[in-house]
Every structure is written in C-alpha cells, then in structure tokens.
C-alpha positions as CSV (number, residue, x, y, z in Angstrom):
1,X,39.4,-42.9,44.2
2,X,38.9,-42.9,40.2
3,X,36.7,-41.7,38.4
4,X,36.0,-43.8,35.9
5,X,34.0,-43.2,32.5
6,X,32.0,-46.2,31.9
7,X,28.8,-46.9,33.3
8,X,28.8,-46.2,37.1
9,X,25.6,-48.0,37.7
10,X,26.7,-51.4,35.6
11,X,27.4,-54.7,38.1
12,X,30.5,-56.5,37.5
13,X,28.7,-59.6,36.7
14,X,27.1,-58.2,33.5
15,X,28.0,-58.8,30.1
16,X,30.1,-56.4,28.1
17,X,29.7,-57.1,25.0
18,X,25.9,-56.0,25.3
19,X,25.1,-53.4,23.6
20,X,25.0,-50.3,26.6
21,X,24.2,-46.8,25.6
22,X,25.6,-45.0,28.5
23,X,28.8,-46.7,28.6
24,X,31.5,-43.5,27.0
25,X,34.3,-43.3,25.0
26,X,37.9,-42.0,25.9
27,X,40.0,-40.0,23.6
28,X,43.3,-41.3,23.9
29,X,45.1,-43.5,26.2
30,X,46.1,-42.4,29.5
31,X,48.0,-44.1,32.0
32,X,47.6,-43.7,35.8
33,X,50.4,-45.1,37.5
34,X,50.0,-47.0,41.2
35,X,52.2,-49.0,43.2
36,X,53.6,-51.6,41.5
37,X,53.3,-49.9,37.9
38,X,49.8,-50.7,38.0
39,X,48.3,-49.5,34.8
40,X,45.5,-48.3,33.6
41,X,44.6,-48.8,29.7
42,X,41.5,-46.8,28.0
43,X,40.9,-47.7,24.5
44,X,38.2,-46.7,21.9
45,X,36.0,-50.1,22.2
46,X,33.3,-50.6,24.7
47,X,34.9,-53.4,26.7
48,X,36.7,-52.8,29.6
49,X,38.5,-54.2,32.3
50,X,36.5,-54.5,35.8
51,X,39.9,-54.9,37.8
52,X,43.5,-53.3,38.3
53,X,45.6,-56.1,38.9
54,X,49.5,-55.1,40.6
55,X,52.3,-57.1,42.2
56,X,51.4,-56.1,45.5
57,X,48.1,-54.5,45.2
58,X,44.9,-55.1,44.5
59,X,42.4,-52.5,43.7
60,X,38.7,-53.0,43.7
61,X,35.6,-50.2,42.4
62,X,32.9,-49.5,44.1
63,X,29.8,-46.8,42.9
64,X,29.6,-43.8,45.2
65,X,26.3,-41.3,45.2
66,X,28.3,-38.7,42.8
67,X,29.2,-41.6,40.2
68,X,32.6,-41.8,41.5
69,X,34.8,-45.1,41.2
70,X,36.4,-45.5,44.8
71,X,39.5,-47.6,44.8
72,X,40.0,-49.4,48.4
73,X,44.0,-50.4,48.7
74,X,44.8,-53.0,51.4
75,X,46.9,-52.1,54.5
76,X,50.2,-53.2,53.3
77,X,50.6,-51.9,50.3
78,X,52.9,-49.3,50.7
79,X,51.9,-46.0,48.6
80,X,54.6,-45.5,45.9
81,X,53.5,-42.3,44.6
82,X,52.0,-40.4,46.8
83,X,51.0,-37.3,44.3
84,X,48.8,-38.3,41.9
85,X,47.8,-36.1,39.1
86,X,43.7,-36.3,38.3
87,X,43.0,-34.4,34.9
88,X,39.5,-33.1,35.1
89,X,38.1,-30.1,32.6
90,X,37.7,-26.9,33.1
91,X,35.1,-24.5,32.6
92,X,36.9,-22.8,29.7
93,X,38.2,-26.1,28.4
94,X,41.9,-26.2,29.5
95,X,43.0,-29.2,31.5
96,X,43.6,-28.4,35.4
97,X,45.3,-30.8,38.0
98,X,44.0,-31.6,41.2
99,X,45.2,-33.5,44.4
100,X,42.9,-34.9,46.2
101,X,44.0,-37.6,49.1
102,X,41.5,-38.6,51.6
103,X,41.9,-39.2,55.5
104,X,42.2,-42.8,55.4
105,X,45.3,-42.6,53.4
106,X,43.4,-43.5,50.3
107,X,44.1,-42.1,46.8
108,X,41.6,-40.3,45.4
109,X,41.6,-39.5,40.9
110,X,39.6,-38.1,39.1
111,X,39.1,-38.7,35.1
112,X,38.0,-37.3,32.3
113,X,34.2,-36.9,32.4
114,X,31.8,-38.4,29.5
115,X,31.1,-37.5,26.4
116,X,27.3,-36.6,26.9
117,X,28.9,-34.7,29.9
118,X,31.5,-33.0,28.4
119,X,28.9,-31.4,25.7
120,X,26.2,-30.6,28.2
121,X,29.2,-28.8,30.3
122,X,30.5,-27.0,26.8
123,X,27.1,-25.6,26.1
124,X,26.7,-24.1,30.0
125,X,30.1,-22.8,29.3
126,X,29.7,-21.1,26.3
127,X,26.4,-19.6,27.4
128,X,27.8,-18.5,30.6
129,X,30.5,-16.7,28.7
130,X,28.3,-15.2,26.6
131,X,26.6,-13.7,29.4
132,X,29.8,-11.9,30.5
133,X,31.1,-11.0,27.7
134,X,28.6,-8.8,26.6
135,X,28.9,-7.4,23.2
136,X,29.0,-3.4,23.8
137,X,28.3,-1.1,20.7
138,X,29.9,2.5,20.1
139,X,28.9,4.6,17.3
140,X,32.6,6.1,16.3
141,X,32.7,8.4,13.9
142,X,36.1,8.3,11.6
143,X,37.9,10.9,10.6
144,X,39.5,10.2,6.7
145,X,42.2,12.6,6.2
146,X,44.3,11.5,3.5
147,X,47.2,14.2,4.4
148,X,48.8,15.2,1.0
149,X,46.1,13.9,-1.3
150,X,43.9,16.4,0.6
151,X,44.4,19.6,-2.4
152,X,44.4,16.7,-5.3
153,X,41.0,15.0,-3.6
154,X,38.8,17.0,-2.4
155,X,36.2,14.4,-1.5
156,X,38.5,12.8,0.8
157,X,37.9,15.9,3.0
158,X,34.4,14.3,3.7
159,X,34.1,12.6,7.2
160,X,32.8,8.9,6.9
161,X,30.9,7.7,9.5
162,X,30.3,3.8,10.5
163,X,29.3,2.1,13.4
164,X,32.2,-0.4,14.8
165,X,30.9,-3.4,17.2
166,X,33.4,-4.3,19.9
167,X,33.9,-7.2,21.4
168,X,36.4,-8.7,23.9
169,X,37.5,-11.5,22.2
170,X,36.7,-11.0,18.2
171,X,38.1,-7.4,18.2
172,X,36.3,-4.5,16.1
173,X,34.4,-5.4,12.9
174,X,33.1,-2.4,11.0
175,X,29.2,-2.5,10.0
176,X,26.9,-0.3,8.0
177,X,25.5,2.6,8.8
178,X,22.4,3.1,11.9
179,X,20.5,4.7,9.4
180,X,20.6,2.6,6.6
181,X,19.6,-0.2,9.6
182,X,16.6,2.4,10.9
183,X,15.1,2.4,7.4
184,X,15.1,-1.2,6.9
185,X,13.2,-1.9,10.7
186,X,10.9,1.1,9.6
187,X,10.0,-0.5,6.6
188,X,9.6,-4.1,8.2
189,X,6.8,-2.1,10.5
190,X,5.2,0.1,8.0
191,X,2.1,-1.8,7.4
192,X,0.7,-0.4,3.9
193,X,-3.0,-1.2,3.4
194,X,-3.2,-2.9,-0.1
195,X,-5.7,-0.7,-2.5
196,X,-8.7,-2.0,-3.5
197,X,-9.0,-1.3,-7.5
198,X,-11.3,-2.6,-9.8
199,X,-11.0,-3.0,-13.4
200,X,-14.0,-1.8,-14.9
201,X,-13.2,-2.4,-18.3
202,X,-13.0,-6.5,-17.7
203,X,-17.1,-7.1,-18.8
204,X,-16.1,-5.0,-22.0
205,X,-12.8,-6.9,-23.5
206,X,-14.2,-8.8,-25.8
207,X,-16.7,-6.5,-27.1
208,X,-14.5,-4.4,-29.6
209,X,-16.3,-1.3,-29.8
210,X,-15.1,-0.4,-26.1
211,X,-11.7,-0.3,-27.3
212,X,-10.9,-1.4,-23.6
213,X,-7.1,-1.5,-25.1
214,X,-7.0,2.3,-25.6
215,X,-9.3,3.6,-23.4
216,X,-6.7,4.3,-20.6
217,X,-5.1,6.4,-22.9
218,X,-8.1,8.1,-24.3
219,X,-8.8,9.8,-20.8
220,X,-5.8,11.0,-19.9
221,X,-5.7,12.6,-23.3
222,X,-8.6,14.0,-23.0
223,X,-7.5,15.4,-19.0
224,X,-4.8,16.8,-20.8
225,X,-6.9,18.7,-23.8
226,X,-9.6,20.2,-20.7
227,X,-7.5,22.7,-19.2
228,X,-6.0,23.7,-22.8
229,X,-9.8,24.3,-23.8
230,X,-11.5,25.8,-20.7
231,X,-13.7,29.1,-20.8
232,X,-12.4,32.4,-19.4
233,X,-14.5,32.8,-16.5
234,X,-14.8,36.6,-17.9
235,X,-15.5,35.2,-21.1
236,X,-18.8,37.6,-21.5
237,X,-17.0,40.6,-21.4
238,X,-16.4,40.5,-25.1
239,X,-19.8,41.2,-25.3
240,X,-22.4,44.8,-25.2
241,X,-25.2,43.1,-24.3
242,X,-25.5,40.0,-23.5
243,X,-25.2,39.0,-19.9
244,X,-25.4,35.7,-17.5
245,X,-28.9,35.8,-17.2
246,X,-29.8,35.6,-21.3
247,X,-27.3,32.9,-21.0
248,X,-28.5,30.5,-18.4
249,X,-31.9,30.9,-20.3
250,X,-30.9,30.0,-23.7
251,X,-28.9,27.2,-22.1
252,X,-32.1,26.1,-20.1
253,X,-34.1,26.4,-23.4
254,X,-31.5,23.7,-24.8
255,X,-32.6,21.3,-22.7
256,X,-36.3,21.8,-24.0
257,X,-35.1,21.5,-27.4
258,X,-32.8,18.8,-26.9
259,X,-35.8,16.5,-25.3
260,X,-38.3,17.3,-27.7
261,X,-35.6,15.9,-30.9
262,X,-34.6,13.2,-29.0
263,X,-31.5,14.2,-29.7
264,X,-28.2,12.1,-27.8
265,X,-26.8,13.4,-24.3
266,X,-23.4,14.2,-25.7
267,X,-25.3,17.1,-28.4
268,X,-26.5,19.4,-25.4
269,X,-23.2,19.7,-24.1
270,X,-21.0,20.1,-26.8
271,X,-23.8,22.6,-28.1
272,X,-23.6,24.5,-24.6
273,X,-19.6,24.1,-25.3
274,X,-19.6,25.6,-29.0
275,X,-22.3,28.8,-27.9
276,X,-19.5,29.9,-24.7
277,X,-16.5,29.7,-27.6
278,X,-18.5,31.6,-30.1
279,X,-19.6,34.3,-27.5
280,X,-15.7,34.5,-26.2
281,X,-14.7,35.6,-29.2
282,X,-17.5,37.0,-31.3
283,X,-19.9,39.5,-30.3
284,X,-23.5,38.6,-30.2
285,X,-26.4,41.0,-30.3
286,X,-29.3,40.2,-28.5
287,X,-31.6,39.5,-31.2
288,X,-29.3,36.8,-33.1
289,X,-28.4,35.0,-29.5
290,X,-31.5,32.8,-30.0
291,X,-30.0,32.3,-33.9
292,X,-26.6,31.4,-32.7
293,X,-27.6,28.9,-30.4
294,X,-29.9,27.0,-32.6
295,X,-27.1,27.1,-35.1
296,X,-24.8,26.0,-32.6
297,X,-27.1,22.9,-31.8
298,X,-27.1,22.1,-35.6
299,X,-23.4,21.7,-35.5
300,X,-23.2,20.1,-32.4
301,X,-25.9,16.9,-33.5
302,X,-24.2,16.7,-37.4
303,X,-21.1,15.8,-35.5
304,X,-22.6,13.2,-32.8
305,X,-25.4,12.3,-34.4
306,X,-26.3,9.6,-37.6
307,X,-29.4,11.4,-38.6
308,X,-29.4,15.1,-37.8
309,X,-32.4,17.0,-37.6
310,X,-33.0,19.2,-40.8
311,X,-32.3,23.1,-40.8
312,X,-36.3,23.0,-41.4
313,X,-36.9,21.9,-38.1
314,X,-34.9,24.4,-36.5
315,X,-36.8,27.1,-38.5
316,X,-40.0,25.3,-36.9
317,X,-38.3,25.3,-33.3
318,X,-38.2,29.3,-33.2
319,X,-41.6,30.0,-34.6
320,X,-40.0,30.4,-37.7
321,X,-38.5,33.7,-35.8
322,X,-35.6,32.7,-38.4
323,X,-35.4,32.1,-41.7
324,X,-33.3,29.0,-43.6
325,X,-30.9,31.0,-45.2
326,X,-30.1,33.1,-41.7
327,X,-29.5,29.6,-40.2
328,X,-27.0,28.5,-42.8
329,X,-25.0,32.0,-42.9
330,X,-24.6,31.7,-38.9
331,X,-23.4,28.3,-39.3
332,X,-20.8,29.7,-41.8
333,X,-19.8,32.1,-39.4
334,X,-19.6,30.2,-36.4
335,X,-17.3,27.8,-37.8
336,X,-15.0,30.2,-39.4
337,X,-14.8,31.8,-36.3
338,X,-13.8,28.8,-34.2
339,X,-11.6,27.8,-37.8
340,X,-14.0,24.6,-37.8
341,X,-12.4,22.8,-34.6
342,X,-15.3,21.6,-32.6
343,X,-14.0,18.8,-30.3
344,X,-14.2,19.4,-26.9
345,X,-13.9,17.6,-23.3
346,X,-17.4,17.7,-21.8
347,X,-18.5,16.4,-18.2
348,X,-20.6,14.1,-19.8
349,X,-17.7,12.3,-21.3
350,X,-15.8,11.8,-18.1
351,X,-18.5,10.9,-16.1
352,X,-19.9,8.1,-18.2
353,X,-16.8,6.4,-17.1
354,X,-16.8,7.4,-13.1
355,X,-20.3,6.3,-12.6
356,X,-18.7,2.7,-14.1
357,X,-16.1,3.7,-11.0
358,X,-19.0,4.1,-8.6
359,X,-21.2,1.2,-9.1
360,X,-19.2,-1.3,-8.5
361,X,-20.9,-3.6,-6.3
362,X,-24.5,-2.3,-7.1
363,X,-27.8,-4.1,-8.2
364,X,-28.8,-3.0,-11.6
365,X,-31.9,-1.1,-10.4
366,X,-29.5,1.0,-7.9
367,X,-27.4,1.9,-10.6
368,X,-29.6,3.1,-13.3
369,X,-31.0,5.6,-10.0
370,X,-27.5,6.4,-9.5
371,X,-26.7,7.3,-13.3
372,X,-29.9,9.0,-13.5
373,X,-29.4,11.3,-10.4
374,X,-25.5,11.9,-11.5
375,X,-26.6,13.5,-15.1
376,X,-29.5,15.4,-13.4
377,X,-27.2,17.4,-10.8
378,X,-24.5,17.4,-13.8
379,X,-27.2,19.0,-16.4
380,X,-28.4,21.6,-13.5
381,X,-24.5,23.1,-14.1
382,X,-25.1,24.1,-17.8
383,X,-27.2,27.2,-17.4
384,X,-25.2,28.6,-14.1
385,X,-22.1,30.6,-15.4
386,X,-19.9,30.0,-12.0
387,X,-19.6,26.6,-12.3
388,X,-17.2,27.4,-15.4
389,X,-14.1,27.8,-13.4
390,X,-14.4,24.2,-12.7
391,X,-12.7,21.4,-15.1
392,X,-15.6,19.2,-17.0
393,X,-13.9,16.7,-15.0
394,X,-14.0,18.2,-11.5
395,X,-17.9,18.6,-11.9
396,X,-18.3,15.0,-13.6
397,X,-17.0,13.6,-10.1
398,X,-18.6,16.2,-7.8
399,X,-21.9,14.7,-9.3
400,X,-21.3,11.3,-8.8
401,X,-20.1,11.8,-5.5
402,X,-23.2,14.2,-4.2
403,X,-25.1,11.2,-6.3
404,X,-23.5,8.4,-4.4
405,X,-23.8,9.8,-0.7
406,X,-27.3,10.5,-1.7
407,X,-28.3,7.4,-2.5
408,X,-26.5,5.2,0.2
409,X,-27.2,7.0,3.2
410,X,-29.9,7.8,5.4
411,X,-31.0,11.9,5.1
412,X,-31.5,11.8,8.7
413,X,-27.9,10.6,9.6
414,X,-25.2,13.4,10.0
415,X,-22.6,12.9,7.8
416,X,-19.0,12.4,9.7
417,X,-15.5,12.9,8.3
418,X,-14.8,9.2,7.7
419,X,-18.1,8.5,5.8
420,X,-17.4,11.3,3.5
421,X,-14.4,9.2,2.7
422,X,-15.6,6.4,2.8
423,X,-17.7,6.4,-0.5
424,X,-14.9,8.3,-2.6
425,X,-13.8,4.8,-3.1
426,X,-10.0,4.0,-4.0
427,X,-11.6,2.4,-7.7
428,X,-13.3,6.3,-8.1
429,X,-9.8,7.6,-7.2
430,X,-8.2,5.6,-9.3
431,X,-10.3,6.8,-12.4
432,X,-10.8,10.1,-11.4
433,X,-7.2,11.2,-10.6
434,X,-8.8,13.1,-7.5
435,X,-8.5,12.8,-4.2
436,X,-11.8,13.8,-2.0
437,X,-10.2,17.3,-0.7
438,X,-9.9,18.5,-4.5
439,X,-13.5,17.8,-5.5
440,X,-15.2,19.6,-2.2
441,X,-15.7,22.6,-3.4
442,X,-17.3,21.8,-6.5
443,X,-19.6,19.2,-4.5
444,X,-20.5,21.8,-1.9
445,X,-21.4,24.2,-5.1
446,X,-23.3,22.0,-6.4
447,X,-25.3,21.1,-3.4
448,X,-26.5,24.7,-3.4
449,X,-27.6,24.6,-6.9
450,X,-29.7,21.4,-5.9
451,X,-30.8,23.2,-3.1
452,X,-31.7,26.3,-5.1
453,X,-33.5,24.1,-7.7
454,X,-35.8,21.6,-5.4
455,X,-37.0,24.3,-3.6
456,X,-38.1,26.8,-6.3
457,X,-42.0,26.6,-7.5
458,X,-42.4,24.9,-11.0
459,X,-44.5,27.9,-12.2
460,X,-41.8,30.1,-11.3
461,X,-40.4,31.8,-15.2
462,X,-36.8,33.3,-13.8
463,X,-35.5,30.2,-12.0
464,X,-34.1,27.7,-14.4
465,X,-36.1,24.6,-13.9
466,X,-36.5,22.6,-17.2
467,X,-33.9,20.0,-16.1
468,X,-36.1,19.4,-12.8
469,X,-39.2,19.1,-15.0
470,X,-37.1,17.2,-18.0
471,X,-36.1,14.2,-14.6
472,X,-39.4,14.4,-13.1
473,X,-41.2,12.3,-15.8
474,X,-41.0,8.5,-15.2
475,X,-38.8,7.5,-17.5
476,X,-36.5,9.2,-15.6
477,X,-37.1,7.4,-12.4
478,X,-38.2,10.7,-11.1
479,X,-34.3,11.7,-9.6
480,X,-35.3,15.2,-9.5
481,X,-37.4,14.7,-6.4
482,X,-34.5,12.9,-4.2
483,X,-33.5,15.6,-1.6
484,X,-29.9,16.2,-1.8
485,X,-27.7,15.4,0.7
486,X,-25.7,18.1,2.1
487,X,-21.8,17.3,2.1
C-alpha cells in the first residue's frame, strides 16, 4: 500500500488540470522501486500520474477510510524486493523507516504526508514540547572574585546578584534583577487617582491688575516672610501694665472704628499687626495704649488707603481725649521704633485667595455667604491673644474650612472622618500648602471662639462682641447668626 499525497478523494476520471485546492506538493523526487523497476516520479506541478505501469506488474489505487492509497499486485508477479522502506515523519521532525507488509502478501508504503498536514502536525509538536520542556527558573547568586585584582579593586569584592533562566535546550541566559522586575509590576498596579486642580486665576488673565503671571510667586513669598515676622507669643511681657484683657478691647474697639470710617479690610489688620510690634518692643503705659492704637490705625490706612482720614478725625474718635500734636509725636515714635518697615503678612491676605480655592463650583449667592462667614470667624481671632501662635495662614484656612463645612452640611448630621476630608478639597490643598491634619487645631480653636461668641448676651460689656454685632446688620447677610459647626 502507498500512501500517496494528492487528493485521496479525487476519481480517476477527473480532470487534472482543474484547478484543486487539496491536491499537495512534494519536495523533491523520490523513487520507490517495485518489481520490474517500477518507478514512481513526484514533481512540483499538480498533475500526476493515476497508474504505475511495470513489465510484469500492474498496480492499481484504491481510497481506504484513513486516506491511504492501497496498491493491489496480481498473483504472479513475483515480489522483487521484499523490504520496502516507507519514510514517514516524526514527531520531532527526523525521518523514521517503517516496514509494514500485510497478510495477503501485499506491500504496504507509506509517504510523506501533506503540506497542510505536515504544518498542523509541526504546531502539535512544538506545543507538546513546550509542555515538557518546562522552562525552570533559579535565582543564583554569583560570586565575582577577581583573585589578584582583589587589593587593586576593591569594588570587585562586592557580590553581584542576577537571576539565570535555564532551559533544556537554549542553555542559561542571564536576566536582570527580581527586584528591578518587582518594581516595574508594582508600578503597572499602582493605580494613582489623578488630582482634581483648578486654576483659579483663568477668569482673571486678561485683566492686568490681577497680575495672574506673578501671583504664584507673590504667595509663596509672602509664606516665606510669615514665620520671619510672627509675634512672640510672650510678646506682652515687655510690658508693666498692660495685659491681654486691655488688649482684646482695644483690638475689639478697632473694629468699631474701622466700620464707622469705612475704612478697607486690609487697614484693621495691618493696624492690629503694627499695635503687637510696637508693644513687643516698646513699653506702653496704660493711659497712651488708647493713643498708640489710634496712631497705629493712622499708619496703617495712609499705607492701604487713597484717601486717609485726617489726624482731626482721630482727635474726634477719642473724645478729643488726645490732642493733634500727641497724635503726630506717637506716630513719630512708632515708626522709629519699628525703623519705618510696616509690611506685613495678614490672614486677610491669604485668605482672599483660599476662599477663590473654596468656591469653586458655587452659585454666586453661596459664595458671597461663604466669604462673608469666612472674614467673620477670621475677624473674631483679632482680639484673642492665643490665636497668635498660629501663622496668618493657618487661621486664613481654618476659617474657610469651619466656613465651608458650615455652610454645606446639615447641623443635624454627625460629621464622619471622610466628610471632614472631603470638603478640604485637593484645589484648597493646592493653594494652601496644608493638608487637613495641620489645620485641625486651629479649626477646633476657632470653633470655641464661635462658640464662646454666639452664645454670649449682646448687652454683655467684657465679652468681645462688636464683630458679631458689626455681621449682624444686613448688609452682611447676617453670618454672625449661622451656628457653627463643630469639627
């Protein structure tokens, strides 16, 4: 029997020049001999012979079930060679020789299969190989010693590690390290949530008096200037007589007077900044303290403001308790004192710019509330002397924050972990250079003062309550009756 390449299933009777896609090609030539020298010729074209034709013997092909050719000899043909050689391919691709004779005394060959076979057969093979060879991995650490370079070296000394992959049949290739792979698969599953920033100062870029352009570096200059120009906490000890309680009334007296010129926001607290520099360093008696602050506000609104109030109005302020001339010689003295440098960082400069931060997002009736409440709870720090030890900065975003929870939650909700964080947004964190953890404190202060405040009586003369009756009034959108949430 042969086994033949061609079309098993194609009739003798058909035409071979037709176009057939399952007829196969043979590499080669190949030659079977029979009895007689009967031959067998292959060639590269798609025609083929249908018969074996031999002196003696005449061989004729019949399809089996398995696709097989089987070539039925007559009786007296005598069998010439009785060992044929069949080539038939291996699993691993080598040729392999078979005998195969059947009981009738008929030869029995076996050719090469097709093409489409041979590649479908290739593919089992090479994944059946892969299979058992398995590629096993050793983590070998390698020893470098260079022997007599070791003295003139001394790095050679250090041990080298790699990882070497074995394998059966490629040998050992050398890789890089496993930890230089583990950091590449650990940042492949690190998922990093993107930060959501917005840039405040996009409305502004076109209006030039923003200075959007420099503004960036205007803030973290002035960052830098508030710890160099912060109060002692035990700044009053430079002085006989005057203690925290004349202090937090004269500073609640300079909100009165403040309201009543119409004076700018940024006056009162450089005027609150000057009078705690002054009393560092100068001591005070108790009848000029009232002098020395109203001389104090006169510096403070010729620097901010365009039209200052006179030193007659001053006089008028304090019942004329002072006199023009004692005015101007304080004024003299103060600035000497402080050798006439009377720029400072102020809350109210840093939190102009974080209530920007906070508001993203907000209609324009929720944010004037929101910038309203935020200077109230800022203004109620002025007068109380423990709220020093804080940065202007710190209290500028404790006040929008106590201002922001305030106003977006519910007072009858409990306040969780994750809504605390929550509203300290990643824009406020951005702009603030504070995480939520470094602002608590001040925010938890502050709620007490609020607390403290809101529940005093109006009438009441020793608490300090003209900044509650100051955002009362209507204009004010009445802020100073919102109960404060407690962080």
């Amino acid at each position: 029997m042969f086994e033949y390449r061609t079309n098993p299933f194609q009739n003798e009777n058909e035409n071979l020049n037709l176009y057939n896609p399952q007829r196969q090609v043979l590499k080669g030539k190949q030659q079977i001999g029979n009895r007689g020298k009967a031959t067998l010729k292959t060639s590269k074209s798609f025609n083929y012979s249908k018969q074996i034709s031999s002196k003696n013997s005449q061989v004729t092909r019949q399809r089996t079930v398995l696709g097989r050719v089987n070539a039925n000899q007559k009786k007296n043909v005598t069998q010439k060679n009785k060992n044929s050689k069949t080539h038939n391919l291996s699993k691993n691709g080598n040729t392999r020789l078979k005998k195969n004779q059947s009981n009738n005394g008929q030869k029995k060959v076996l050719l090469k299969r097709s093409v489409s076979q041979r590649v479908g057969s290739q593919r089992e093979n090479s994944n059946k190989l892969k299979n058992k060879e398995r590629i096993t991995t050793k983590n070998v650490t390698v020893k470098i010693n260079q022997g007599e370079n070791k003295k003139k070296n001394p790095e050679s000394q250090k041990l080298r590690s790699f990882k070497i992959k074995q394998d059966t049949n490629v040998g050992s290739r050398v890789i890089k390290g496993l930890d230089n792979k583990k950091k590449i698969i650990q940042k492949k599953q690190r998922k990093v949530k993107k930060k959501k920033i917005y840039n405040i100062d996009k409305p502004y870029i076109k209006n030039s008096q923003y200075v959007t352009e420099f503004v960036q570096d205007i803030y973290a200059n002035q960052k830098k200037k508030e710890i160099e120009q912060m109060t002692p906490v035990d700044f009053l000890s430079v002085q006989r007589k005057v203690n925290e309680t004349m202090r937090g009334v004269l500073f609640d007296w300079f909100s009165e007077v403040h309201l009543k010129f119409k004076l700018k926001t940024e006056v009162l607290y450089l005027t609150c900044k000057i009078m705690d520099k002054f009393l560092s360093k100068k001591n005070v008696p108790v009848s000029k303290l009232q002098l020395a602050g109203i001389t104090a506000m006169l510096i403070a609104s010729k620097y901010e403001e365009i039209y200052p109030p006179e030193v007659d109005d001053f006089v008028y302020i304090t019942n004329n308790s002072y006199t023009r001339e004692e005015i101007l010689r304080m004024e003299s003295l103060m600035l000497n004192v402080l050798h006439f440098r009377v720029t400072f960082a102020s809350p109210y400069f840093f939190i102009q710019r974080y209530i920007k931060a906070a508001g993203v997002g907000m209609k324009m009736a929720q944010y004037l509330k929101l910038k309203l409440l935020s200077n109230y709870l800022l203004e109620l720090t002025l007068p109380r002397i423990k709220m020093i030890k804080y940065r202007p900065s710190q209290l500028a975003s404790a006040a929008v924050y106590l201002a922001l929870v305030t106003l977006k939650t519910d007072p009858k909700t409990k306040l969780t972990s994750t809504m605390k964080s929550f509203f300290w947004t990643d824009t406020l964190q951005y702009y603030t250079k504070y995480k939520l953890t470094d602002i608590l404190e001040c925010v938890r202060d502050l709620w007490k003062i609020s607390v403290q405040v809101g529940s005093a009586d109006l009438n009441d003369k020793k608490e300090l309550l003209i900044p509650r009756r100051k955002y009362k009034k209507k204009r004010f959108a009445r802020v100073s009756l919102i109960s404060i949430r407690k962080i």
